[in-house]
LOPA-812407 format. One record per residue (C-alpha): residue in three letters; residue number from 1; x negated, y, z negated. Coordinates in steps of 0.1 Angstrom, whole numbers, padded with zeros to 4 digits. Example, Ala and Ser with C-alpha at 12.3 -4.5 7.8 and 13.67 -1.06 7.14 Angstrom:
<rs>
(ala; 1; (-0123; -0045; -0078))
(ser; 2; (-0137; -0011; -0071))
</rs>
This chain:
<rs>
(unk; 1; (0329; -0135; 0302))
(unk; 2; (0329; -0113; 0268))
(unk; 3; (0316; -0085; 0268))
(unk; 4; (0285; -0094; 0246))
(unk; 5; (0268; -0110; 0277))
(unk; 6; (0245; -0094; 0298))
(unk; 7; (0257; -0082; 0332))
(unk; 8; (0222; -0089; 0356))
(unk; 9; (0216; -0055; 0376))
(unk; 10; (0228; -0058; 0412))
(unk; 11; (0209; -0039; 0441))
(unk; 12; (0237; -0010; 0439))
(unk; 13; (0228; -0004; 0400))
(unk; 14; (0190; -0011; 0406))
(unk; 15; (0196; 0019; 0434))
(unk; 16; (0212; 0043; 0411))
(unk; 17; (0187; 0040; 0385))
(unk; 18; (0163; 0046; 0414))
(unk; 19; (0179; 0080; 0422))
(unk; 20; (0189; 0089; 0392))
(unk; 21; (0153; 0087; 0376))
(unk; 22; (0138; 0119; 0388))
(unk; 23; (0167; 0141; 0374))
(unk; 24; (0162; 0123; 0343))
(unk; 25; (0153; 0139; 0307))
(unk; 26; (0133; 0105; 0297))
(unk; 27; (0113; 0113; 0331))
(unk; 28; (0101; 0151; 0324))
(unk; 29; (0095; 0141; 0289))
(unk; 30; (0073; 0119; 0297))
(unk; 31; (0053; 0143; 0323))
(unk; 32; (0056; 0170; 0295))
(unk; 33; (0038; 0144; 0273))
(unk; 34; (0011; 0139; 0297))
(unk; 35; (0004; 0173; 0308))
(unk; 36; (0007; 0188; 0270))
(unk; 37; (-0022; 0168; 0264))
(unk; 38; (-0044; 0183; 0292))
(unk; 39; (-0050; 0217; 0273))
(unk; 40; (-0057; 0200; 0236))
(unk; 41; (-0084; 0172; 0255))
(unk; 42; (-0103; 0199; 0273))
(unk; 43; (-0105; 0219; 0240))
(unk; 44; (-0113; 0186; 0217))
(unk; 45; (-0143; 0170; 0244))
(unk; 46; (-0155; 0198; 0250))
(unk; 47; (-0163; 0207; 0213))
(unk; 48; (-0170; 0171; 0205))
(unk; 49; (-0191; 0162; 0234))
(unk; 50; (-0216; 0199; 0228))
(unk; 51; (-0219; 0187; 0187))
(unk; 52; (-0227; 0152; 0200))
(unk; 53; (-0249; 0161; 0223))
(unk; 54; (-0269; 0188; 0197))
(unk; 55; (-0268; 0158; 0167))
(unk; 56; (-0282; 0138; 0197))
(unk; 57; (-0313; 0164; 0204))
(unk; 58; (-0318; 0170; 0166))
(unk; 59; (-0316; 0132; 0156))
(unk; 60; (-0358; 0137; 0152))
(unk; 61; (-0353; 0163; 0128))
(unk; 62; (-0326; 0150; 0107))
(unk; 63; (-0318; 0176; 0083))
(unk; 64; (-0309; 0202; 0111))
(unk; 65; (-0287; 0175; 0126))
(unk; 66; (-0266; 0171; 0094))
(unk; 67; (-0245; 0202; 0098))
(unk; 68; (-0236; 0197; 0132))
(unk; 69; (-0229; 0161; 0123))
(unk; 70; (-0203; 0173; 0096))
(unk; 71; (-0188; 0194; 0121))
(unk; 72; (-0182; 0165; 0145))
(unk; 73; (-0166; 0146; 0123))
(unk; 74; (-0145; 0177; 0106))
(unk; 75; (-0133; 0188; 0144))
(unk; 76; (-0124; 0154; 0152))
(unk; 77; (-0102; 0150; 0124))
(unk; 78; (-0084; 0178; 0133))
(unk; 79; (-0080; 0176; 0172))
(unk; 80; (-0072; 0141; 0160))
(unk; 81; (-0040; 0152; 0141))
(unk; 82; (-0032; 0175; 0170))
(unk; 83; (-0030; 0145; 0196))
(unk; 84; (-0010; 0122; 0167))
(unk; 85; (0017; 0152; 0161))
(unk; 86; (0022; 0164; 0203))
(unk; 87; (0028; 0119; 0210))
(unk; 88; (0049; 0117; 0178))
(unk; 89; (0070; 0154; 0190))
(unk; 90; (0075; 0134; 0220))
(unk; 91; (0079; 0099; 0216))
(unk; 92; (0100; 0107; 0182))
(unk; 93; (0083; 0074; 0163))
(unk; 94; (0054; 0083; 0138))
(unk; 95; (0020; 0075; 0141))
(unk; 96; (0004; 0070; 0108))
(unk; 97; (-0028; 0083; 0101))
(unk; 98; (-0061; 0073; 0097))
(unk; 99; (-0070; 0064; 0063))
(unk; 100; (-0096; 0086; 0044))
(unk; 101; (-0130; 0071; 0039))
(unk; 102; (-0138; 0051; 0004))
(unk; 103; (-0159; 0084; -0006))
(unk; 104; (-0136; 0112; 0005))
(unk; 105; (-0116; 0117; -0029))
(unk; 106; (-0144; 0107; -0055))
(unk; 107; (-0155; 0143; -0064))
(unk; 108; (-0190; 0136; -0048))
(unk; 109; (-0208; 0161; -0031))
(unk; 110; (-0204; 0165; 0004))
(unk; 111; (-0235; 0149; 0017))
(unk; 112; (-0226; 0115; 0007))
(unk; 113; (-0188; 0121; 0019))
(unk; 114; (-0208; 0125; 0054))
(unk; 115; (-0225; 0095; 0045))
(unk; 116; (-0195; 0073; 0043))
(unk; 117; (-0177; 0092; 0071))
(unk; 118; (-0212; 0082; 0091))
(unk; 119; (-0210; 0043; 0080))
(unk; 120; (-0165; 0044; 0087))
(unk; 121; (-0158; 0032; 0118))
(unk; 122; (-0129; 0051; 0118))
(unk; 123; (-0147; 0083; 0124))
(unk; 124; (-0167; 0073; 0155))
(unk; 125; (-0133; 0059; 0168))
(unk; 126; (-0123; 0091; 0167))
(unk; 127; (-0151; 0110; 0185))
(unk; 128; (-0153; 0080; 0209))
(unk; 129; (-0113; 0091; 0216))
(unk; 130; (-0120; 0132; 0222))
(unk; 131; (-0150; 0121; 0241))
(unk; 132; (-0129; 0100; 0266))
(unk; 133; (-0104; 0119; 0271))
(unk; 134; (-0123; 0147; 0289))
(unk; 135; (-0119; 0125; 0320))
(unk; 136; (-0086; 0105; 0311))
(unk; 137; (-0065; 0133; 0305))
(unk; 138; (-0072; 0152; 0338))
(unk; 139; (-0073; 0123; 0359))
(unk; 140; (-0038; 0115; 0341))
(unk; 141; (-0025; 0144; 0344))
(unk; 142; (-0035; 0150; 0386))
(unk; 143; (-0020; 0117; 0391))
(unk; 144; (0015; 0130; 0378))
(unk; 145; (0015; 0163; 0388))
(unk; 146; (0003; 0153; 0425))
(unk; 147; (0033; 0125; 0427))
(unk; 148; (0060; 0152; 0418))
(unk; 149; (0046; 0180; 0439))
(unk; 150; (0030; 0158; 0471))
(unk; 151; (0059; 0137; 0467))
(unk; 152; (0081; 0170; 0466))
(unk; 153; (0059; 0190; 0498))
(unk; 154; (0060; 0158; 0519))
(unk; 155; (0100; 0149; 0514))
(unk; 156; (0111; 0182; 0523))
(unk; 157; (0081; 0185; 0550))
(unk; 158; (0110; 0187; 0580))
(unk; 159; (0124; 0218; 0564))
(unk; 160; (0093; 0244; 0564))
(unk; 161; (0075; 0223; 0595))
(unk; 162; (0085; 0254; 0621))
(unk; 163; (0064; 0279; 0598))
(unk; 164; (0030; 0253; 0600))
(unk; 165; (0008; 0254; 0631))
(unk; 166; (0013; 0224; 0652))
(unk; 167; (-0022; 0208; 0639))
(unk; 168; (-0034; 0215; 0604))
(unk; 169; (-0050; 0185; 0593))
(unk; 170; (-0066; 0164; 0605))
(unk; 171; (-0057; 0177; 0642))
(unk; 172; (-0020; 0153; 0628))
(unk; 173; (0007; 0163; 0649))
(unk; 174; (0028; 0185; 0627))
(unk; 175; (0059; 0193; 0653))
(unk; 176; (0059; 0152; 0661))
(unk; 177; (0091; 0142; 0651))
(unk; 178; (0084; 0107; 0644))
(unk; 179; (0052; 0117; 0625))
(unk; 180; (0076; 0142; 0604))
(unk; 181; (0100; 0114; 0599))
(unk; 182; (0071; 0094; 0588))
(unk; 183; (0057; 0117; 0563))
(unk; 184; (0094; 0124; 0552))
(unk; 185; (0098; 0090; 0541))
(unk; 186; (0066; 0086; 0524))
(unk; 187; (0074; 0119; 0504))
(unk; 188; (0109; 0106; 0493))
(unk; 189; (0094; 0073; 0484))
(unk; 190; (0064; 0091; 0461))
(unk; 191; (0087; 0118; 0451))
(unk; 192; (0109; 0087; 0437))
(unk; 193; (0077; 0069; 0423))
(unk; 194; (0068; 0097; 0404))
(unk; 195; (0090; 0091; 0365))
(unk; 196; (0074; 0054; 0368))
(unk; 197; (0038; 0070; 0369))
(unk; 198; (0048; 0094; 0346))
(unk; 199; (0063; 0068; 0320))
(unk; 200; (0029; 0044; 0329))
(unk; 201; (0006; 0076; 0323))
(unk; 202; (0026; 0082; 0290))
(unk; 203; (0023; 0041; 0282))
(unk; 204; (-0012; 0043; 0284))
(unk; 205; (-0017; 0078; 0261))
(unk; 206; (-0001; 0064; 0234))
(unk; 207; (-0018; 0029; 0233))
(unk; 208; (-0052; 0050; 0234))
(unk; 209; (-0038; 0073; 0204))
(unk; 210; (-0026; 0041; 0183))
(unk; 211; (-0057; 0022; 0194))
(unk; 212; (-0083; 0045; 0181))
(unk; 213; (-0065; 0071; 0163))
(unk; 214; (-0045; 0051; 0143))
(unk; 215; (-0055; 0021; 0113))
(unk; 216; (-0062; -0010; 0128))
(unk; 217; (-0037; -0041; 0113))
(unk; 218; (-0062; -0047; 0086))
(unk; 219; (-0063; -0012; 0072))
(unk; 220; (-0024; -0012; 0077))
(unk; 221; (-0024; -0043; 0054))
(unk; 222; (-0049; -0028; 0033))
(unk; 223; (-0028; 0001; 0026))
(unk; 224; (0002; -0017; 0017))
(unk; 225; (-0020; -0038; -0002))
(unk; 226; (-0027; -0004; -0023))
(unk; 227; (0003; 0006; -0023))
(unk; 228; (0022; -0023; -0037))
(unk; 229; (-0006; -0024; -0064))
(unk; 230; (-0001; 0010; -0074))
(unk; 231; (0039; 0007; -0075))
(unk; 232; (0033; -0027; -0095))
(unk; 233; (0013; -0005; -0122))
(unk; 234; (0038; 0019; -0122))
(unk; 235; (0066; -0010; -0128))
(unk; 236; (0040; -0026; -0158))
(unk; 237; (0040; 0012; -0170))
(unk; 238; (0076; 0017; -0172))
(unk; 239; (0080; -0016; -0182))
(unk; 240; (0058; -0010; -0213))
(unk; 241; (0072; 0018; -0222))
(unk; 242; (0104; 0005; -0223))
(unk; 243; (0091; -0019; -0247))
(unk; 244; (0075; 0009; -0272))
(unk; 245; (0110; 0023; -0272))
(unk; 246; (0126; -0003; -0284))
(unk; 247; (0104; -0016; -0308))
(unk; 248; (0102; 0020; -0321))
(unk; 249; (0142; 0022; -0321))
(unk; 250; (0142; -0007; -0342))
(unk; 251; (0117; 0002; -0363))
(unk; 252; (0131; 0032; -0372))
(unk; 253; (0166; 0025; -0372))
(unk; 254; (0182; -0008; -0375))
(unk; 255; (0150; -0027; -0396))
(unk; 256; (0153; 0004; -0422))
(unk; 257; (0192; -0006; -0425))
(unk; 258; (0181; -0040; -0433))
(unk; 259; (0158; -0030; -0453))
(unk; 260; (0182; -0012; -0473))
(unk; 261; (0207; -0038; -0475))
(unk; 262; (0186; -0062; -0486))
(unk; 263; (0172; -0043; -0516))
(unk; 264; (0205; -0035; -0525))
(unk; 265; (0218; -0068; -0524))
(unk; 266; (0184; -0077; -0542))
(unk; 267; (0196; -0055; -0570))
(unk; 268; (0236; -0062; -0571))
(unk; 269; (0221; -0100; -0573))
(unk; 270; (0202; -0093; -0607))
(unk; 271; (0220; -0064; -0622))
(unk; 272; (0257; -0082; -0620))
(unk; 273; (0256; -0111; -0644))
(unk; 274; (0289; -0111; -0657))
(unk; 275; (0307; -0123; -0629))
(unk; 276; (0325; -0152; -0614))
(unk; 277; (0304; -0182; -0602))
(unk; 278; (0316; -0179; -0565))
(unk; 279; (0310; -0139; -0566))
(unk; 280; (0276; -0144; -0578))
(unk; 281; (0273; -0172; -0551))
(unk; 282; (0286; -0148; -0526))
(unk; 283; (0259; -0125; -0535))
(unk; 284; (0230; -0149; -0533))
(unk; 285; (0240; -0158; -0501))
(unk; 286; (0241; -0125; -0485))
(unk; 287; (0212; -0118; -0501))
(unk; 288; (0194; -0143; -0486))
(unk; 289; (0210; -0137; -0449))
(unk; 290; (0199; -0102; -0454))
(unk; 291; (0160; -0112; -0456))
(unk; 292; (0159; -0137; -0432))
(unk; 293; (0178; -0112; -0403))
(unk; 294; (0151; -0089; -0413))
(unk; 295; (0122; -0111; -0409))
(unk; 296; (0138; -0126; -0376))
(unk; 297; (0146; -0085; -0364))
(unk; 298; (0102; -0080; -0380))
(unk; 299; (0093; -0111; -0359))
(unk; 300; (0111; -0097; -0327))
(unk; 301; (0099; -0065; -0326))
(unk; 302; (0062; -0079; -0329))
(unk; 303; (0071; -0099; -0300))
(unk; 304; (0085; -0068; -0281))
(unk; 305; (0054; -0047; -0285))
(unk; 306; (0032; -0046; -0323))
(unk; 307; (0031; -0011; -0334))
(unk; 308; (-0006; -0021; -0345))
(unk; 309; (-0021; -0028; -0307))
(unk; 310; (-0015; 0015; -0299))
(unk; 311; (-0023; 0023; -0332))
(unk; 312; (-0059; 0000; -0338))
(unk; 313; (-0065; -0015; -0311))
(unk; 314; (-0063; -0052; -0298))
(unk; 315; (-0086; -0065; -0325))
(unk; 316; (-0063; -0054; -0356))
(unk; 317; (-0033; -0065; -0334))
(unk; 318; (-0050; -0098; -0334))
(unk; 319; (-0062; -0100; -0372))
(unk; 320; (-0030; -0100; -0380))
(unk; 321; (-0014; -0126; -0358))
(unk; 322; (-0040; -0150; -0367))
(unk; 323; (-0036; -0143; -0402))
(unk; 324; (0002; -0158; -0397))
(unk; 325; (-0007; -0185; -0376))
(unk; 326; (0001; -0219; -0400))
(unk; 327; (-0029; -0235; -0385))
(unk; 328; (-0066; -0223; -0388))
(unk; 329; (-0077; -0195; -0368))
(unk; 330; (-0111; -0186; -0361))
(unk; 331; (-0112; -0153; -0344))
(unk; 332; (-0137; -0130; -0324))
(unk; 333; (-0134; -0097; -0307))
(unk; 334; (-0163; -0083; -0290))
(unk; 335; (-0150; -0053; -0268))
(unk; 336; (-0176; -0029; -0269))
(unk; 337; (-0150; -0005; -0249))
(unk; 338; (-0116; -0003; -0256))
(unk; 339; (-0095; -0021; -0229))
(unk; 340; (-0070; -0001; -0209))
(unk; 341; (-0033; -0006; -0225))
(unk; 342; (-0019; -0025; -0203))
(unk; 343; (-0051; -0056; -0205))
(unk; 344; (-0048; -0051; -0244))
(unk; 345; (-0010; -0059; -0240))
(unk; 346; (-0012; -0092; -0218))
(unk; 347; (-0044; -0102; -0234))
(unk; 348; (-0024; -0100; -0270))
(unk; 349; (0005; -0118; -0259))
(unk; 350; (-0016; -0146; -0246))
(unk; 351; (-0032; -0151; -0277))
(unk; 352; (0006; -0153; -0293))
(unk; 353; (0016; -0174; -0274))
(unk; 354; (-0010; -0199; -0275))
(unk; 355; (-0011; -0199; -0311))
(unk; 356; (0028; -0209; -0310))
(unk; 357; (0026; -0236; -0290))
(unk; 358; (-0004; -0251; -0307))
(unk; 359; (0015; -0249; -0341))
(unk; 360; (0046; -0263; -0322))
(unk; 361; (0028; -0292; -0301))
(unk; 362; (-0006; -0292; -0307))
(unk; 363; (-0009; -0309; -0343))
(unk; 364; (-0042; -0291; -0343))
(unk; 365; (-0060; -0283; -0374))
(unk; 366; (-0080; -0255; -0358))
(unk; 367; (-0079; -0229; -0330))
(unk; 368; (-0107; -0208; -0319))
(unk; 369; (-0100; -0172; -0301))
(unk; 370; (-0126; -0153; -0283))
(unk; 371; (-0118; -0118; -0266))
(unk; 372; (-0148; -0108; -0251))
(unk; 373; (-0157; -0084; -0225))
(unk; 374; (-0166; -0101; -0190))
(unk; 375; (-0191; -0076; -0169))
(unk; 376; (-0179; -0039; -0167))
(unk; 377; (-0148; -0045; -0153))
(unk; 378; (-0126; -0073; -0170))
(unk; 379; (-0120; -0092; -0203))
(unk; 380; (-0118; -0129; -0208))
(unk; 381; (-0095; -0143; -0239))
(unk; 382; (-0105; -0179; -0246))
(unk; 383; (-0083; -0204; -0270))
(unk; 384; (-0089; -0234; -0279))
(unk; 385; (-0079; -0262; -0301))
(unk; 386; (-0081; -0298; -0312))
(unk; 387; (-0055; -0308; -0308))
(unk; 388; (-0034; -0335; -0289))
(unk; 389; (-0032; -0317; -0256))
(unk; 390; (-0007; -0324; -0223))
(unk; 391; (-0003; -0287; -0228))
(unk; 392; (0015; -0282; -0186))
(unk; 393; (0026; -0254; -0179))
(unk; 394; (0056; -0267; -0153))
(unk; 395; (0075; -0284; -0185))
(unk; 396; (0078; -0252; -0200))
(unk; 397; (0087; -0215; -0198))
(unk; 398; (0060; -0205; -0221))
(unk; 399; (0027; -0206; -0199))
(unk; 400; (0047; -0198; -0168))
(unk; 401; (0052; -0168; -0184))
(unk; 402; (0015; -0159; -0193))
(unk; 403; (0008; -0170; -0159))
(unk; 404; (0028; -0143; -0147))
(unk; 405; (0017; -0116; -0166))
(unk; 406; (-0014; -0120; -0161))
(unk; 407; (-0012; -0125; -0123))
(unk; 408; (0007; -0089; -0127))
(unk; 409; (-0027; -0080; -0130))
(unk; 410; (-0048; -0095; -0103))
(unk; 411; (-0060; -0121; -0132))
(unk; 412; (-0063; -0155; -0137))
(unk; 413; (-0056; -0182; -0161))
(unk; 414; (-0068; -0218; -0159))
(unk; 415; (-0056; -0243; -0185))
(unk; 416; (-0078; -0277; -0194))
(unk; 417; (-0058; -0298; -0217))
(unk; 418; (-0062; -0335; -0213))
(unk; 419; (-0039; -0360; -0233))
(unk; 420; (-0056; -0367; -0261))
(unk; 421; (-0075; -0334; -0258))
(unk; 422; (-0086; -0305; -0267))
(unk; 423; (-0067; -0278; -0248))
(unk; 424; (-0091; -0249; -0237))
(unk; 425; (-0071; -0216; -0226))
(unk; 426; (-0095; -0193; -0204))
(unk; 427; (-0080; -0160; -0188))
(unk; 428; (-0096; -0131; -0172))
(unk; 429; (-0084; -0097; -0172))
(unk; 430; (-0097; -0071; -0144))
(unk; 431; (-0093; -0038; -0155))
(unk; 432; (-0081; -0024; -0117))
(unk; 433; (-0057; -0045; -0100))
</rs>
């Protein structure tokens, strides 16, 4: 047998653990757990159930209900975080809050805060919790105690019998020895029952806190959801600053060394006549090399980020790539409001890239672009051709990539292009992901 298997428990080690368990730290942690709560549940139902019961009796009158409405919810919150931090001191694990209602950080006033406090069911969870555990918490906590201490009284009953008069209770025979042997048994046995109620009564406080004092799985998930969008706009971000860098690096730096090069190559090539053939030749060449590395370095920085899209805006940005484009363009930008950066960024590379592939595939003779904004919230870039179309975007790198970019955004990008044709382009850009 190695020693990854699992011995099963015999009766001797079921026995120990038996014993063992009232002397244990696990055991009076979990009491403490139970009877800690007892104070905090008398203060918290008591407070909640008297504003209840007053929003309750001023219901008919409304307005004088608000205020004491607002302080229901505002005391439940924080009895709320009480009962979350005394289970998470104990248990160790943390309990993730409750999530703060949709108008809770818009800057509104606080009447329509209440308002969404009163339509979250979140916040009547919470009251519904403080309200319950007026009668929970003591009948937990009388359960426990009463194992330990009856279980305790009657165990060691045979000890202190001499000093009880012979009929107490019940006119029970006190100075019976089979009745004290009895009663001696039936301590032990509660007295050893006791860190099993405990750990149950400490079960069943923290499924109540998690249940109704923590999200539910679908405002778990809706967190993360929030939170994966927000560190994917942070990535886009970074990502696009990155991008501005290096176009500005080059810019600045290398392209101007090209620059320079080729005009003073342009002028070594017509100033020095009176050279050898080959020399001359030599010249040309470089010359020539010089101009195209700069207009390959120009076309690559465009494609990195255009310096004219921060500067004037995506409908400059794309004047100017349509202006290039070998085959007709016919453009329109109707964005009453400027885009935010990173929709003007996606929405001018899929314009670029669509004219590219129609001048590589298309054999189009014209193209038609239309930015436009879609509602208050989104744009939608149309392009469209007549060309021969078969335009799919699983035979080539070029629309997976716009798929993806714009799916970075919570958009979407359908593309119509029959064989034969015409190819129609249509993407929509939200402006919050």
């Amino acid at each position: 047998m190695t020693t990854a298997e699992k011995v099963p428990p015999t009766g001797r080690t079921v026995l120990g653990r038996v014993l063992r368990a009232p002397v244990s730290c696990v055991a009076w942690r979990r009491t403490a757990q139970v009877v800690a709560g007892l104070p905090i549940a008398l203060l918290a139902s008591s407070v909640v159930w008297t504003l209840g019961v007053c929003v309750v009796i001023l219901a008919v009158t409304a307005v004088l209900a608000v205020p004491f409405l607002a302080a229901l919810f505002g005391c439940s919150r924080t009895f709320s975080q009480w009962q979350r931090s005394r289970v998470q001191g104990f248990v160790g694990d943390p309990l993730p809050a409750l999530p703060p209602t949709a108008a809770a950080g818009d800057g509104g006033s606080w009447l329509r805060r209440l308002g969404a406090q009163t339509r979250d069911a979140a916040s009547w969870r919470q009251v519904g919790y403080h309200a319950l555990t007026l009668f929970s918490s003591p009948i937990s906590v009388v359960i426990v105690i009463g194992c330990w201490t009856v279980g305790a009284m009657a165990g060691t009953i045979a000890i202190y019998a001499w000093s009880l008069p012979e009929r107490i209770f019940l006119d029970l025979p006190l100075h019976n020895a089979g009745f004290l042997a009895l009663v001696t048994v039936a301590g032990v046995l509660l007295f050893l029952a006791a860190p099993w109620v405990a750990e149950l009564a400490a079960a069943l406080d923290l499924l109540l806190i998690r249940s109704m004092l923590s999200p539910t799985h679908v405002q778990e998930l809706a967190q993360r959801v929030e939170s994966l969008s927000e560190s994917r706009a942070d990535v886009m971000d970074a990502a696009d600053a990155e991008r501005r860098r290096l176009e500005r690096d080059l810019h600045d730096g290398t392209q101007q060394r090209l620059v320079s090069l080729a005009m003073n190559l342009g002028m070594t090539r017509t100033t020095l006549v009176d050279v050898p053939e080959h020399v001359r030749g030599a010249i040309e060449d470089a010359h020539e090399e010089a101009k195209l590395a700069l207009s390959e370095l120009r076309d690559f920085v465009r494609g990195l980020h255009p310096a004219v899209l921060d500067d004037l805006g995506l409908d400059a940005a794309l004047s100017g790539i349509t202006a290039r484009s070998p085959v007709p363009v016919r453009l329109l930008v109707d964005l009453p409001v400027r885009p935010p950066r990173a929709v003007e960024t996606v929405a001018y590379f899929i314009v670029s890239e669509a004219l590219a592939n129609v001048a590589k595939h298309a054999k189009a003779t014209r193209i038609d672009v239309v930015v436009e904004q879609l509602g208050p919230q989104s744009v939608q870039v149309i392009v469209s051709d007549n060309g021969v179309g078969g335009a799919d975007a699983d035979r080539g790198t070029g629309l997976r990539g716009l798929g993806q970019r714009v799916r970075a955004l919570d958009g979407s990008i359908t593309v119509e292009s029959p064989v034969g044709g015409p190819t129609l382009l249509t993407a929509v850009l939200p402006y919050r992901s």
